[in-house]
C-alpha positions in Angstrom: 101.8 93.1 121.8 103.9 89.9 120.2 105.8 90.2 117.6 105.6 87.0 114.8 109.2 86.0 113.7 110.0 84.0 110.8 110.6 80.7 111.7 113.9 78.7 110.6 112.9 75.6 108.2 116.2 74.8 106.7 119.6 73.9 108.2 120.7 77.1 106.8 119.8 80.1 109.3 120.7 82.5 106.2 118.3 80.7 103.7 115.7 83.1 101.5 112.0 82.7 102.8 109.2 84.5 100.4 106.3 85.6 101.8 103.9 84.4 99.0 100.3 84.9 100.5 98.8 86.6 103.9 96.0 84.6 105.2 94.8 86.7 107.8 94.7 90.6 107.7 95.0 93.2 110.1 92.0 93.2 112.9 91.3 89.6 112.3 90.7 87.3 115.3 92.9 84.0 115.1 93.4 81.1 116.5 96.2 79.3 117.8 97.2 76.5 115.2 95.2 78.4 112.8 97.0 79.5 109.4 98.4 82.7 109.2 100.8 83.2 106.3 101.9 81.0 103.1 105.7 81.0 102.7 108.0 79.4 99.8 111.5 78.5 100.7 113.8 77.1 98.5 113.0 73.8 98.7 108.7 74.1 99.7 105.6 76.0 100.2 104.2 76.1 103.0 101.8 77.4 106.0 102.7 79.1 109.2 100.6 78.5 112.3 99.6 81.1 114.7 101.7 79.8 118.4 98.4 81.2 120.1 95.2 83.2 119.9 94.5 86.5 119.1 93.9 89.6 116.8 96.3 89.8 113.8 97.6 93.5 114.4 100.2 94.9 111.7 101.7 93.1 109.1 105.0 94.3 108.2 106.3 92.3 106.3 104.3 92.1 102.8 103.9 89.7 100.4 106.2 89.1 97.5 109.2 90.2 100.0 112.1 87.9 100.9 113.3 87.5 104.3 115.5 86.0 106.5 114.9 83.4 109.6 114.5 85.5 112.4 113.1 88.6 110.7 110.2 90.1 112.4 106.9 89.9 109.6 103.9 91.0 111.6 102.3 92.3 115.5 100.0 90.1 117.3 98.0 91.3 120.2 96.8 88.3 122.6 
């Protein structure tokens, strides 16, 4: 199993990220490039793309929290 990180967007590696919408849900096949969460920074919204193929397994992160660059938001199984 991977874990999906929160990518850094800003310069600032402590900046707020909300998770605003989950595309995807658990057991859902995806793939790679494909559009897996909506997030909202303080500056934009925008999509993040799934680095490769495979089933969506556990979110953990849900929406309407705030996390950090870095913070682990969901399991992906390849």
């Amino acid at each position: 199993m991977k874990e999906i990180i929160m990518p850094q967007f800003g310069e600032t590696p402590d900046e707020d990220i909300r998770i605003i919408k989950w595309l995807k849900k658990p057991g859902d096949a995806v793939q790679q490039g494909e559009y897996l969460v909506e997030i909202e920074t303080e500056k934009a919204s925008q999509e993040i793309e799934a680095a490769y193929s495979g089933i969506l397994v556990e979110i953990i992160r849900q929406e309407g929290e705030i996390v950090k660059p870095g913070a682990l938001i969901a399991y992906f199984e390849e």
